[in-house]
PDB file with SEQRES, HELIX, SHEET and CRYST1 records, atoms N, CA, C and O in Angstrom:
SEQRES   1 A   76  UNK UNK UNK UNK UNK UNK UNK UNK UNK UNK UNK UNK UNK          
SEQRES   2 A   76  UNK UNK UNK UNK UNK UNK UNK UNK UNK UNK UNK UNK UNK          
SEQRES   3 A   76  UNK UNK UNK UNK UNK UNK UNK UNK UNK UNK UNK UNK UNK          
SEQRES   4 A   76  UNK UNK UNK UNK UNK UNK UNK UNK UNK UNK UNK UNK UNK          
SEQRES   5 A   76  UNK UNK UNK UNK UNK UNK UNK UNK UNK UNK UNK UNK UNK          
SEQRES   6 A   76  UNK UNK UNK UNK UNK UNK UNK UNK UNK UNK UNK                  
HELIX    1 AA1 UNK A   16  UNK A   27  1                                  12    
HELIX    2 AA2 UNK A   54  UNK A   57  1                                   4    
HELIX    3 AA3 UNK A   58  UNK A   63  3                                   6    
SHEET    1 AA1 3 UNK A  42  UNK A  45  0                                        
SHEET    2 AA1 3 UNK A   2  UNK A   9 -1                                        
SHEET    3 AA1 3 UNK A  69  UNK A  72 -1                                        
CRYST1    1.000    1.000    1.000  90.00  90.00  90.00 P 1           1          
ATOM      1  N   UNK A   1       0.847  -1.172   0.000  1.00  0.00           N  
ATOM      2  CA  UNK A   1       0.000   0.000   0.000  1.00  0.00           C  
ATOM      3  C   UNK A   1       0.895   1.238   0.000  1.00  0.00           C  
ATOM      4  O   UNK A   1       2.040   0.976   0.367  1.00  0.00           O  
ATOM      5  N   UNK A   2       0.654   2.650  -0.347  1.00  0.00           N  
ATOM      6  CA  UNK A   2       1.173   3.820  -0.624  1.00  0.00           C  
ATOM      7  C   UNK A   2       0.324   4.527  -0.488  1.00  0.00           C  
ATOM      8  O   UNK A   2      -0.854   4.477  -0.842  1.00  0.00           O  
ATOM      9  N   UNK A   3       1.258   5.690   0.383  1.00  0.00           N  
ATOM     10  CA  UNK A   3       0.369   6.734   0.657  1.00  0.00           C  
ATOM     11  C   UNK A   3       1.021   8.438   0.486  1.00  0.00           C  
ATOM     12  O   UNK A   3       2.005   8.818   1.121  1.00  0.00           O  
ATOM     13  N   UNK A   4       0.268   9.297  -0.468  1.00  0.00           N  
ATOM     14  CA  UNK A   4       1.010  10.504  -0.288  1.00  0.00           C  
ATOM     15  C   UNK A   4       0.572  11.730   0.110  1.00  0.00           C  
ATOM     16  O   UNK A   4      -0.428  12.326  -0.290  1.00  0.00           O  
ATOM     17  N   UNK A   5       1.273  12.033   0.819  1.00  0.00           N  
ATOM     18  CA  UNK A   5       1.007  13.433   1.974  1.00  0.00           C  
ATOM     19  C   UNK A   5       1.773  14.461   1.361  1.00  0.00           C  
ATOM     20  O   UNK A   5       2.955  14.709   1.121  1.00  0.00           O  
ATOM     21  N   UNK A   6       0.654  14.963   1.200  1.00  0.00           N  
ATOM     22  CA  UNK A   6       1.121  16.555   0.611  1.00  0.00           C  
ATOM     23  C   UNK A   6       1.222  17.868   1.354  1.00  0.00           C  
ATOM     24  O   UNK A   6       0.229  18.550   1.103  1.00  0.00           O  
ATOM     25  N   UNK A   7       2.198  18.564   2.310  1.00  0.00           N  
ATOM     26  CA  UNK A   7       2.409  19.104   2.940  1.00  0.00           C  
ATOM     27  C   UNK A   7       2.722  20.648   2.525  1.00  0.00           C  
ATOM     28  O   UNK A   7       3.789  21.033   2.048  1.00  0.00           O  
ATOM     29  N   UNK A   8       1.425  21.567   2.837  1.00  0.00           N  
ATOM     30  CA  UNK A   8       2.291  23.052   2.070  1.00  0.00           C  
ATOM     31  C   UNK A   8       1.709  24.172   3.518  1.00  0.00           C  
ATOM     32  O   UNK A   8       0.880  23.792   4.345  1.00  0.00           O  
ATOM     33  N   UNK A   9       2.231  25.264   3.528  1.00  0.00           N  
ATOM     34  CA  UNK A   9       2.486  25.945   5.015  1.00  0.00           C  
ATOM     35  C   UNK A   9       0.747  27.042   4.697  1.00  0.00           C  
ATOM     36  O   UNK A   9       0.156  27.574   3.757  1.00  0.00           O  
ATOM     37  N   UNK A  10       0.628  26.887   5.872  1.00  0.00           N  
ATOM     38  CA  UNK A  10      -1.538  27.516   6.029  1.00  0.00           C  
ATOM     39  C   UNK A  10      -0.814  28.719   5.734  1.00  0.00           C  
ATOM     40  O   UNK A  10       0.264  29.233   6.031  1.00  0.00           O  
ATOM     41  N   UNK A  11      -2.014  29.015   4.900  1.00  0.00           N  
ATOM     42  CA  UNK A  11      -2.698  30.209   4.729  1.00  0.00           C  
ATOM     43  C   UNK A  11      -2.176  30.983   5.756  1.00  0.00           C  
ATOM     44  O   UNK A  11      -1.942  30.581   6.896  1.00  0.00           O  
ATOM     45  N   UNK A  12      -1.948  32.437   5.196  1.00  0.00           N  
ATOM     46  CA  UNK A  12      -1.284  33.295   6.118  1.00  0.00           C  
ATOM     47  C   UNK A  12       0.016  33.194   6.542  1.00  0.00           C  
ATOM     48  O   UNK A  12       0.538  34.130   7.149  1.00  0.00           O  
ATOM     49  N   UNK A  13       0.488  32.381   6.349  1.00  0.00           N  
ATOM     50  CA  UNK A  13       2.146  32.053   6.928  1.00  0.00           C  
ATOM     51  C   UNK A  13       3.185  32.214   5.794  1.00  0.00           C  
ATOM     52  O   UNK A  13       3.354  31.393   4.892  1.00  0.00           O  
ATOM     53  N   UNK A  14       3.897  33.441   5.961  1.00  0.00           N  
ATOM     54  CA  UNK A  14       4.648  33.636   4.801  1.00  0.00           C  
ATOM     55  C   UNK A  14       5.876  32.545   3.913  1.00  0.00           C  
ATOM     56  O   UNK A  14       6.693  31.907   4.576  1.00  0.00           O  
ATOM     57  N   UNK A  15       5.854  32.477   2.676  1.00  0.00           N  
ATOM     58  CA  UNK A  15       6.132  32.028   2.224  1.00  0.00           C  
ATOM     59  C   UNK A  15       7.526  32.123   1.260  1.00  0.00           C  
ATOM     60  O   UNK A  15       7.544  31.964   0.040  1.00  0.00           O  
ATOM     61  N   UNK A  16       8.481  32.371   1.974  1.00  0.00           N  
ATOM     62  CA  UNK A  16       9.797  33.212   1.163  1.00  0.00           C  
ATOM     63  C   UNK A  16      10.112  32.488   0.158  1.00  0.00           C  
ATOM     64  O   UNK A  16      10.133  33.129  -0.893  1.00  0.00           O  
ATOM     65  N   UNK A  17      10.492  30.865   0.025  1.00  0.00           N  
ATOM     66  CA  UNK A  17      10.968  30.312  -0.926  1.00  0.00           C  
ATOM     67  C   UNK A  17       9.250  30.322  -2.616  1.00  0.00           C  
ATOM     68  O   UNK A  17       9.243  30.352  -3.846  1.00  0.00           O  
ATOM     69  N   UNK A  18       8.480  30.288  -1.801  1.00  0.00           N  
ATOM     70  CA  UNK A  18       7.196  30.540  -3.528  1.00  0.00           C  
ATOM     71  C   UNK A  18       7.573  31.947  -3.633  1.00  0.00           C  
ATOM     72  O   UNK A  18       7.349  32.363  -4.770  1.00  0.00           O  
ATOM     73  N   UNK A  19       8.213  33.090  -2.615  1.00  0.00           N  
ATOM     74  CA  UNK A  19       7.687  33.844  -3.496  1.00  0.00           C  
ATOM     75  C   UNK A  19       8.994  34.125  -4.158  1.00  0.00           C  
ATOM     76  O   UNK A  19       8.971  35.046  -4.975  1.00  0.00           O  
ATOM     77  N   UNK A  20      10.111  33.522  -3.968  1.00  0.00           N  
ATOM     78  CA  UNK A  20      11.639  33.212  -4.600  1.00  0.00           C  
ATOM     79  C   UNK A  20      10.934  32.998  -5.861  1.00  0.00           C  
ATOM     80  O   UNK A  20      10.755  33.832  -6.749  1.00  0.00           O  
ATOM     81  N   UNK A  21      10.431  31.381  -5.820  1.00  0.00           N  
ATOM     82  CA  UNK A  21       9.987  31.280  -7.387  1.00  0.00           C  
ATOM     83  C   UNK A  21       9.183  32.396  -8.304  1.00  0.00           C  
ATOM     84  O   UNK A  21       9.404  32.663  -9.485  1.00  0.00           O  
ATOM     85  N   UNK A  22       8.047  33.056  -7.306  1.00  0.00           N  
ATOM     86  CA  UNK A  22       7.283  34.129  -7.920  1.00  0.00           C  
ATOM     87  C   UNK A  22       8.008  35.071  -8.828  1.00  0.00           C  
ATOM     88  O   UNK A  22       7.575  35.625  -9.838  1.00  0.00           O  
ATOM     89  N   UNK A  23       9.280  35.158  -8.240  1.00  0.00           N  
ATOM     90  CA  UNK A  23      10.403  36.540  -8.679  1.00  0.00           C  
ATOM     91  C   UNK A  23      11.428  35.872  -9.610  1.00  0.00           C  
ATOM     92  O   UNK A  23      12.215  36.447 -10.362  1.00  0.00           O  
ATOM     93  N   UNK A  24      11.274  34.580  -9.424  1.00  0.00           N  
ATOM     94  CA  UNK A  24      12.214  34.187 -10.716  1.00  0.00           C  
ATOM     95  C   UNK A  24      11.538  33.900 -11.923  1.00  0.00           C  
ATOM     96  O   UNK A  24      12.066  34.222 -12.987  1.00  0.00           O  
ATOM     97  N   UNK A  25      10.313  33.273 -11.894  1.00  0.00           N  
ATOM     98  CA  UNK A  25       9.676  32.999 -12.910  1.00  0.00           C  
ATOM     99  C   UNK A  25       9.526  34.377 -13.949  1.00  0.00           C  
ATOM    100  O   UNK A  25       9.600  34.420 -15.177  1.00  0.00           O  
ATOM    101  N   UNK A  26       9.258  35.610 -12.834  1.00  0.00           N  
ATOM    102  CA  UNK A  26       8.916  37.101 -13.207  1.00  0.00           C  
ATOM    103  C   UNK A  26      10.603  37.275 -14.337  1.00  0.00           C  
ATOM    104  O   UNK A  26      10.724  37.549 -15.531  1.00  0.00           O  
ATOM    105  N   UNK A  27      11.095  37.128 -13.828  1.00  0.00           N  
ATOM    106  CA  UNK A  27      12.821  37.098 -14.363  1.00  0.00           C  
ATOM    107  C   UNK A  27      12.539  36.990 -15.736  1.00  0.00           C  
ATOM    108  O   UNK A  27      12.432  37.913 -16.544  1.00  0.00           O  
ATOM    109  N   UNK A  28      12.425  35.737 -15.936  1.00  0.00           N  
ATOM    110  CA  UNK A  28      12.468  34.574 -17.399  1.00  0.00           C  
ATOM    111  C   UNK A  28      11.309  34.838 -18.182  1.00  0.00           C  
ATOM    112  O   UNK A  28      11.080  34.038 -19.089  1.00  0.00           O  
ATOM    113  N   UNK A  29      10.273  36.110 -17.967  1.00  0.00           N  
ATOM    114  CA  UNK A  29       9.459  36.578 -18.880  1.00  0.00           C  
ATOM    115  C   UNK A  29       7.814  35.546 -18.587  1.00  0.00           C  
ATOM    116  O   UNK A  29       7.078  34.910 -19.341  1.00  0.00           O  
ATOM    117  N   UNK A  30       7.812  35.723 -17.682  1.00  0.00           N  
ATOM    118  CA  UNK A  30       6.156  34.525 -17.469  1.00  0.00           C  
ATOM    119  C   UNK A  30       5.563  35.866 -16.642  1.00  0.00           C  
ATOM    120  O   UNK A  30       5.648  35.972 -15.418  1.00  0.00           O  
ATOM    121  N   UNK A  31       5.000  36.785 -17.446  1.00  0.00           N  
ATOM    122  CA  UNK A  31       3.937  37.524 -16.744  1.00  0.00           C  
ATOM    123  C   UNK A  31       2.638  37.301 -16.176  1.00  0.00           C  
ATOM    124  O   UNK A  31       1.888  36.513 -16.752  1.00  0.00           O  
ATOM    125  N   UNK A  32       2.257  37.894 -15.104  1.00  0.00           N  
ATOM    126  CA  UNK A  32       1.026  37.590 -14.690  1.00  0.00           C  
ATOM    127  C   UNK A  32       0.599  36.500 -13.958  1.00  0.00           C  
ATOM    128  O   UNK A  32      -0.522  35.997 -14.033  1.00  0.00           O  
ATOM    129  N   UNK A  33       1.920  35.980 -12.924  1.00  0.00           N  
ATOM    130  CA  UNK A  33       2.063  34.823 -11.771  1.00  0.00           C  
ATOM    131  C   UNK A  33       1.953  35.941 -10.683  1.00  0.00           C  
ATOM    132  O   UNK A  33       2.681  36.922 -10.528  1.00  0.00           O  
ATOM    133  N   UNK A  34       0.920  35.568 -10.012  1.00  0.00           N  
ATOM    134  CA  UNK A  34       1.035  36.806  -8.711  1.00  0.00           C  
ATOM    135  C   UNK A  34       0.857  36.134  -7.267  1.00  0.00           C  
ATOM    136  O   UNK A  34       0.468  36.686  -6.239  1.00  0.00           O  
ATOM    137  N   UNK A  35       1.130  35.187  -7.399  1.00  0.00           N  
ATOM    138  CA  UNK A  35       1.599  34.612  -5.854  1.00  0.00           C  
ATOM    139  C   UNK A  35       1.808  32.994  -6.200  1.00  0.00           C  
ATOM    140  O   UNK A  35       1.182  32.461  -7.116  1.00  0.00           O  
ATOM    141  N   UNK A  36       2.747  32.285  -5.376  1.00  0.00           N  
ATOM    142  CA  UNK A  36       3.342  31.156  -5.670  1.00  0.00           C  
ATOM    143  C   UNK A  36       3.514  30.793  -4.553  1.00  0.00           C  
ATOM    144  O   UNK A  36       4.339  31.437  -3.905  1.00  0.00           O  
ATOM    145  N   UNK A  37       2.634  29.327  -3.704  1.00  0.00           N  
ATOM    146  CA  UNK A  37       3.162  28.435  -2.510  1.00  0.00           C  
ATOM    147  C   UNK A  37       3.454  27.566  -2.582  1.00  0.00           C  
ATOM    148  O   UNK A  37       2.736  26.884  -3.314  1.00  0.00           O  
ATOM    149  N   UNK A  38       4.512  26.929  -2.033  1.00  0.00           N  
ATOM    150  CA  UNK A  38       5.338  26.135  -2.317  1.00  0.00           C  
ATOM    151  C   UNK A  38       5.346  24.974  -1.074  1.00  0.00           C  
ATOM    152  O   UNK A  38       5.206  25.294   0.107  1.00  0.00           O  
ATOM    153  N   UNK A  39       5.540  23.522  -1.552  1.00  0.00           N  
ATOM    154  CA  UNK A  39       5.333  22.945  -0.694  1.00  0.00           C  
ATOM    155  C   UNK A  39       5.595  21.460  -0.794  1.00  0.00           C  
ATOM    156  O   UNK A  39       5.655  21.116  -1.975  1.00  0.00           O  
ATOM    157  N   UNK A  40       5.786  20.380   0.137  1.00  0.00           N  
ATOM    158  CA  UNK A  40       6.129  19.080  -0.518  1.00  0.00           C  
ATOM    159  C   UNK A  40       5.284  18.371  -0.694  1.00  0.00           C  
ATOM    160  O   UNK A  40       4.088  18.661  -0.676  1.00  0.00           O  
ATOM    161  N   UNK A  41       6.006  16.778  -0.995  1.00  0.00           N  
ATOM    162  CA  UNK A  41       4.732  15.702  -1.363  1.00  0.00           C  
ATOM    163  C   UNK A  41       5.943  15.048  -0.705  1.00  0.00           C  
ATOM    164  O   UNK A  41       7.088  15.491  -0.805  1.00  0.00           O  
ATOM    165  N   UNK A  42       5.494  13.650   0.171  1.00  0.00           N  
ATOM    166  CA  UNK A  42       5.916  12.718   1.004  1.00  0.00           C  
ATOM    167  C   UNK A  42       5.012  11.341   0.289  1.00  0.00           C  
ATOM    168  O   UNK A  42       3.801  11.330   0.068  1.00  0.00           O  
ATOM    169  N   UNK A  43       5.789  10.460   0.074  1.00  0.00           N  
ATOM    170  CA  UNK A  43       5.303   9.517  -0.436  1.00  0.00           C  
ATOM    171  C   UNK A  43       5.982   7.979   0.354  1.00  0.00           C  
ATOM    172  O   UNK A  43       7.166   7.711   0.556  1.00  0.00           O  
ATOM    173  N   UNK A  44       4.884   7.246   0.645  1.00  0.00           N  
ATOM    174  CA  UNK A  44       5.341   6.028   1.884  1.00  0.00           C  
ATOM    175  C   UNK A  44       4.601   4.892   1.254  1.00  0.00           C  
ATOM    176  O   UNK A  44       3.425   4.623   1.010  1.00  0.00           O  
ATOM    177  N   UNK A  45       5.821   4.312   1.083  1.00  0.00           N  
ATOM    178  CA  UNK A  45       5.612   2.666   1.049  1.00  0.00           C  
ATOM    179  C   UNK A  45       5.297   1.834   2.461  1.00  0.00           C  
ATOM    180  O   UNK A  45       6.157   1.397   3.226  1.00  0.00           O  
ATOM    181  N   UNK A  46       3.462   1.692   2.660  1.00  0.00           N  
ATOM    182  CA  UNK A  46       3.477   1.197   3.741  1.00  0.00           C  
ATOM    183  C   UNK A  46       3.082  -0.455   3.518  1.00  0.00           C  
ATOM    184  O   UNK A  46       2.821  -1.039   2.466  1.00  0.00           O  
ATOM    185  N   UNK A  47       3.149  -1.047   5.105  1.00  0.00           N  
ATOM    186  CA  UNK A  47       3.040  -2.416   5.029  1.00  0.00           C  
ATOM    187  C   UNK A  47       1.145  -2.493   5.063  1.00  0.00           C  
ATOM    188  O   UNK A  47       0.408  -1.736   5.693  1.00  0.00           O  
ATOM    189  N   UNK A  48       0.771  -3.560   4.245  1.00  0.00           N  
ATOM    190  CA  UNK A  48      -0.853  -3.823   4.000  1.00  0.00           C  
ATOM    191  C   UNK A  48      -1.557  -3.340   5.247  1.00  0.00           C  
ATOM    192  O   UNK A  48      -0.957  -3.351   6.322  1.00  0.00           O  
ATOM    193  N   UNK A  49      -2.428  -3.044   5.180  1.00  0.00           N  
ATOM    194  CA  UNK A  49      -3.391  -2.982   6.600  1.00  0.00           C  
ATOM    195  C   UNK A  49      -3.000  -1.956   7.166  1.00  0.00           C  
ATOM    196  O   UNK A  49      -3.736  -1.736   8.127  1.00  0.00           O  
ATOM    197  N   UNK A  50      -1.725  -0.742   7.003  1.00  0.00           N  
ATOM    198  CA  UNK A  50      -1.494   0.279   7.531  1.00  0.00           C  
ATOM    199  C   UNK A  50      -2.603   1.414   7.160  1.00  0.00           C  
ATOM    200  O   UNK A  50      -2.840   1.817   6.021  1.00  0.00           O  
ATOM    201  N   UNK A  51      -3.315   1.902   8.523  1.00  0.00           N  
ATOM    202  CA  UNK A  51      -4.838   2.915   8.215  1.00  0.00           C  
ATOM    203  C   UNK A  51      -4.521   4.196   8.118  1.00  0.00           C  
ATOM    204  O   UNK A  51      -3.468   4.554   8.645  1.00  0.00           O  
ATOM    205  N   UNK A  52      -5.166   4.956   7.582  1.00  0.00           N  
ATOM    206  CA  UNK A  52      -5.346   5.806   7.573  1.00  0.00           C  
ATOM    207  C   UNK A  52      -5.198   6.899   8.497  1.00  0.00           C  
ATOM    208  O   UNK A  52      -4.870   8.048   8.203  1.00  0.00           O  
ATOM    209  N   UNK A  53      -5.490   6.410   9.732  1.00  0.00           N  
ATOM    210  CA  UNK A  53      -5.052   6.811  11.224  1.00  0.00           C  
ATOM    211  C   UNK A  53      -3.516   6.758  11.602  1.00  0.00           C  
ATOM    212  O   UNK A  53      -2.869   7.537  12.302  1.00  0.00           O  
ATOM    213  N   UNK A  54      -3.205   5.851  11.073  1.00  0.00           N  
ATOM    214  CA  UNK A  54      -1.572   5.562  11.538  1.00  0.00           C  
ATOM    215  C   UNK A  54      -0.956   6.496  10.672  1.00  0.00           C  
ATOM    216  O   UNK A  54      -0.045   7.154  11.174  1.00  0.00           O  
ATOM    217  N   UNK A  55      -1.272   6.726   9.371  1.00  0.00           N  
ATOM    218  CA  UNK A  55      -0.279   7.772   8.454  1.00  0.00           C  
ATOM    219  C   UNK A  55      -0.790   9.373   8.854  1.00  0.00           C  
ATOM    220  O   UNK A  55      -0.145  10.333   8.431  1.00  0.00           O  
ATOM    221  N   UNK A  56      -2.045   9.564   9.732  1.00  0.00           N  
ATOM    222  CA  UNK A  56      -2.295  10.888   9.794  1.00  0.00           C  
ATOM    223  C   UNK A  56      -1.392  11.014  11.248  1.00  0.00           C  
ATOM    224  O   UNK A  56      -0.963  12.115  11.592  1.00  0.00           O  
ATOM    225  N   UNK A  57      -1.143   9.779  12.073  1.00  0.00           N  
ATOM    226  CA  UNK A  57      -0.091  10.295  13.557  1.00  0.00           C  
ATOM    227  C   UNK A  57       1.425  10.742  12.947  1.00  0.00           C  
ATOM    228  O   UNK A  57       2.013  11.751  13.334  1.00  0.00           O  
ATOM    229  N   UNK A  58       2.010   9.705  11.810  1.00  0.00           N  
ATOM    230  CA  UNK A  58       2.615  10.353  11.397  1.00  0.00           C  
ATOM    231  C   UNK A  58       2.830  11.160  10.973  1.00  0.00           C  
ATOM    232  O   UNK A  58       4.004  11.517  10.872  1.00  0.00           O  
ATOM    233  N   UNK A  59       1.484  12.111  10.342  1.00  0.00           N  
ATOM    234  CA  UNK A  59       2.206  13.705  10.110  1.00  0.00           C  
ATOM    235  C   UNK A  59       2.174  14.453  10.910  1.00  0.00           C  
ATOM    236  O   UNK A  59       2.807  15.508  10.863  1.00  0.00           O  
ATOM    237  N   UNK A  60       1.209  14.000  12.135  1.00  0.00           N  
ATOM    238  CA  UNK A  60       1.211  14.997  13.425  1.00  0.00           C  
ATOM    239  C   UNK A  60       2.583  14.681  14.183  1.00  0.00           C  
ATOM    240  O   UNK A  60       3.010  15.665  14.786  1.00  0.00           O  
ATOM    241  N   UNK A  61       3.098  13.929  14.253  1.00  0.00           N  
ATOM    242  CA  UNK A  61       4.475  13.661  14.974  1.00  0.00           C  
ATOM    243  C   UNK A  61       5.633  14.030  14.080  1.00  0.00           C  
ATOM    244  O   UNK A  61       6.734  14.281  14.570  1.00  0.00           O  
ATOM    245  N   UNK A  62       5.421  14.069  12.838  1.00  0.00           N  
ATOM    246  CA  UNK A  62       6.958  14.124  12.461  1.00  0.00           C  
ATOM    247  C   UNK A  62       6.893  14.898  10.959  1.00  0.00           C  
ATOM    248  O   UNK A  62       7.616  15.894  10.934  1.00  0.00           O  
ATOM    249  N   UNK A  63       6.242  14.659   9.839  1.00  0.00           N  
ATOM    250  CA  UNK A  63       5.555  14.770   8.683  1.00  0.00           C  
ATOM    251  C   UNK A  63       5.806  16.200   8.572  1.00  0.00           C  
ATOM    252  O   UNK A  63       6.515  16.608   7.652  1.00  0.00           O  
ATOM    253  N   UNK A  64       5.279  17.026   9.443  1.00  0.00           N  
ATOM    254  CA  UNK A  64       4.391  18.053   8.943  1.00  0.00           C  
ATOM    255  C   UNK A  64       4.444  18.729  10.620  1.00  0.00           C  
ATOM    256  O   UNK A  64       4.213  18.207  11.711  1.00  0.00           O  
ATOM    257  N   UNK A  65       4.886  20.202  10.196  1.00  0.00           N  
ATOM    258  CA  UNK A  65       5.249  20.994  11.276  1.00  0.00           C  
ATOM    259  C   UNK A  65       3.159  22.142  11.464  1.00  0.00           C  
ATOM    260  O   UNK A  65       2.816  23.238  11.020  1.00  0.00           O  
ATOM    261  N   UNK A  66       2.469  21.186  12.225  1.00  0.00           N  
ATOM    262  CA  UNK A  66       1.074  21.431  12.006  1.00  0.00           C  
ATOM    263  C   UNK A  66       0.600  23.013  12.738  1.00  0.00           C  
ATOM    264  O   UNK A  66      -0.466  23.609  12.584  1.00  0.00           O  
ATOM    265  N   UNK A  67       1.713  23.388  13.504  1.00  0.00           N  
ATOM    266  CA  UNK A  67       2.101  25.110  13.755  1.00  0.00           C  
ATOM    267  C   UNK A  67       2.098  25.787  12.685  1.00  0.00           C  
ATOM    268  O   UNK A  67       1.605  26.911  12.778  1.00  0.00           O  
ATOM    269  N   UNK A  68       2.535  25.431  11.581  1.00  0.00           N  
ATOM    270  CA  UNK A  68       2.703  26.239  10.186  1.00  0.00           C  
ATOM    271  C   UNK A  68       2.111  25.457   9.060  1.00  0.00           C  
ATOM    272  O   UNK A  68       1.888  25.899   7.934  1.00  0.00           O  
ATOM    273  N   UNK A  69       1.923  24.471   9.408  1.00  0.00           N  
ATOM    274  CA  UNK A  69       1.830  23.044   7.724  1.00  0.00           C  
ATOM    275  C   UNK A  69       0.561  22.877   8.148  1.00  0.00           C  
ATOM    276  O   UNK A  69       0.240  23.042   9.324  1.00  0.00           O  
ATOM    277  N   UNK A  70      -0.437  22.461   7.013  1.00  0.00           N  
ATOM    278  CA  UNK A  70      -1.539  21.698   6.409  1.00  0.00           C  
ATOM    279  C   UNK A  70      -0.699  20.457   5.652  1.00  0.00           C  
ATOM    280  O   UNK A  70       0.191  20.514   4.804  1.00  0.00           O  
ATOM    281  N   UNK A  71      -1.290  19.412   6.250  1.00  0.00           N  
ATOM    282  CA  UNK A  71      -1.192  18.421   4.983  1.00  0.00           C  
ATOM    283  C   UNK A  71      -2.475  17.410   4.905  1.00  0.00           C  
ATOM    284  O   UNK A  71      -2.996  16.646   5.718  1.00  0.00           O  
ATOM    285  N   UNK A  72      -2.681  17.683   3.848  1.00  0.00           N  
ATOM    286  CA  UNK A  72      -3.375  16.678   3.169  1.00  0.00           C  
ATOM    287  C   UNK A  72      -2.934  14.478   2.620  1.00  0.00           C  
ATOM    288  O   UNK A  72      -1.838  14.193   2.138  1.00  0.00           O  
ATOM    289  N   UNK A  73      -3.745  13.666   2.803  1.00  0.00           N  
ATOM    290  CA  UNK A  73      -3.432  12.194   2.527  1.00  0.00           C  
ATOM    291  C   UNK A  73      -3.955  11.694   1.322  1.00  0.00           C  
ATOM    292  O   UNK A  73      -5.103  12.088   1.117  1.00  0.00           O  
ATOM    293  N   UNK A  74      -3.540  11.035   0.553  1.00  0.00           N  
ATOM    294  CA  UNK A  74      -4.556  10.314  -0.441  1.00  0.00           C  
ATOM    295  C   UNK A  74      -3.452   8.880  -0.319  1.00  0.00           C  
ATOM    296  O   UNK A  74      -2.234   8.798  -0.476  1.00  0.00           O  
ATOM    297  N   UNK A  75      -4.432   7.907   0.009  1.00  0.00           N  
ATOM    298  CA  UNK A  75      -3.977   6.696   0.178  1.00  0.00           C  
ATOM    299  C   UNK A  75      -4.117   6.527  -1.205  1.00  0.00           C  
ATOM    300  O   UNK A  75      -5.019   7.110  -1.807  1.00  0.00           O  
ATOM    301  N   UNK A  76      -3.017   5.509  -1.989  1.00  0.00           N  
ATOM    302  CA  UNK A  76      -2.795   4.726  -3.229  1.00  0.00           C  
ATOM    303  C   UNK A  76      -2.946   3.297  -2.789  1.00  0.00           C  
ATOM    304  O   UNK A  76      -2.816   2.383  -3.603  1.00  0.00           O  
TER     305      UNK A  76                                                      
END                                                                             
């Protein structure tokens, strides 16, 4: 089973490295990008029968800093 957690920082919490990209993309001629958040994807090879519950403790414990991070699960 596989599961991927997509981790990007809430709303309101500034974002220096999207808006890095915001200002580089602006660079290389791509007008009309006006805000850019940036954020990961975590992807886990788990053992069968691992729930849904067990991969959401892992982002509360370790995953995902939930002071600043949202993350989202979609089991594969």
């Amino acid at each position: 089973m596989k599961a991927r957690v997509f981790v990007s920082l809430k709303n309101g919490v500034l974002d220096p490295q999207g808006e890095a990209v915001r200002h580089a993309l602006g660079a290389l001629g791509f007008d009309g990008v006006n805000g850019v958040r940036q954020g990961k994807l975590i992807e886990l090879d788990l053992a069968d029968g691992t729930t849904e519950a067990t991969v959401t403790e892992m982002c509360e414990k370790l995953l995902a800093n939930t002071v600043i991070e949202s993350y989202s699960i979609e089991l594969v």
